[in-house]
Every structure is written in C-alpha cells, then in structure tokens.
C-alpha positions in Angstrom: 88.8 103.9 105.0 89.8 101.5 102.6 91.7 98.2 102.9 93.1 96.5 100.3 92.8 92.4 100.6 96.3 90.6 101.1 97.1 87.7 98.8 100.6 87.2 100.3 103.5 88.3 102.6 107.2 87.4 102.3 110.3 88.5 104.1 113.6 88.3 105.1 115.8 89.7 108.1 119.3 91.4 107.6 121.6 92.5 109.9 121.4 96.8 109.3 124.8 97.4 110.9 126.9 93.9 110.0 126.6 91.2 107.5 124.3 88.1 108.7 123.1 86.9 105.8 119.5 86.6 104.8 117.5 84.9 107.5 114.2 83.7 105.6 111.1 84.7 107.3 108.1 82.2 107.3 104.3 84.2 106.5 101.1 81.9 106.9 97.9 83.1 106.8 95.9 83.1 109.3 92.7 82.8 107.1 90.7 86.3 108.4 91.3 90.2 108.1 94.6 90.0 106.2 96.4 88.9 109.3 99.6 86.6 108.8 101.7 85.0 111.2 105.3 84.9 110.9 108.5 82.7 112.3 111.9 83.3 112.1 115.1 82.4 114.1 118.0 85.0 114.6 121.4 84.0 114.2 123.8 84.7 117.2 125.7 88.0 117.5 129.0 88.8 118.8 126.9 92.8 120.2 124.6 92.7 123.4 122.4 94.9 121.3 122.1 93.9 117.3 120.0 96.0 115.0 118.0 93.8 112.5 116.3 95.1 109.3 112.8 93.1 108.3 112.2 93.7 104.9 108.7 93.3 103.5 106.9 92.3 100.5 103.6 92.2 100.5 101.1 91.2 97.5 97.7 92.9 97.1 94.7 91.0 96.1 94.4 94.0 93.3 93.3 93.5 89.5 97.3 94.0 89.3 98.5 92.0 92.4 100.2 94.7 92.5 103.1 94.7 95.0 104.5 96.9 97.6 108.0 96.4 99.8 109.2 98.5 102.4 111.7 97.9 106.1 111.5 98.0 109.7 114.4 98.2 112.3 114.8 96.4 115.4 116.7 96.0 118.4 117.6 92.7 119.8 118.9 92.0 123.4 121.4 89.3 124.2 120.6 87.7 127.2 
C-alpha cells in the first residue's frame, strides 16, 4: 500500500441545503504521518438538524504537487 506524502490541506464548509456562506476552515499540521488538525466555527441555523458540506483540497507532496478536491456531508444538532 502506498501513501502519498501531504504538503497541504485547505477547506471550507457550506451549507448543502441553504446558503451560509463560506465558513473558512483552519488545517495545521501536525508535523507526523500526514495528519492535520482542523478548526472551524458554524454559523447558527434557523433548522434543529443542518446539513453542512466540507469541501476538501488537499495538495500531494508529488513531482507535480499535484492536487485533488473532493466533499463530505454532515449533520449538525442544535441543542
């Protein structure tokens, strides 16, 4: 199995049903094993449940640094 090095991940967070904006998402890394550690904050919704969309880019440590973006849903709660 191989695993390609990580120079860098960015993001951003997007409602998937209704328009929040783009919510910046903060990568560091955390210096080992291509593992990053990320911080947002969520804007307030009007739903008890909101769907969110993460959108990912993340930037191999190829001869290309060659890029590769993709999403993931979520559910949050309101308490």
């Amino acid at each position: 199995e191989v695993i390609a090095k990580i120079n860098k991940v960015s993001g951003y967070l997007e409602g998937k049903d209704m328009f929040m904006g783009k919510v910046p998402v903060l990568f560091n890394n955390m210096g080992q094993d291509n593992r990053f550690f990320a911080s947002s904050l969520l804007a307030s919704c009007s739903e008890d449940v909101m769907i969110w969309r993460l959108w990912l880019t993340v930037e191999l440590a190829d001869e290309d640094n060659s890029e590769q973006s993709f999403f993931i849903d979520f559910e949050s709660v309101r308490l």
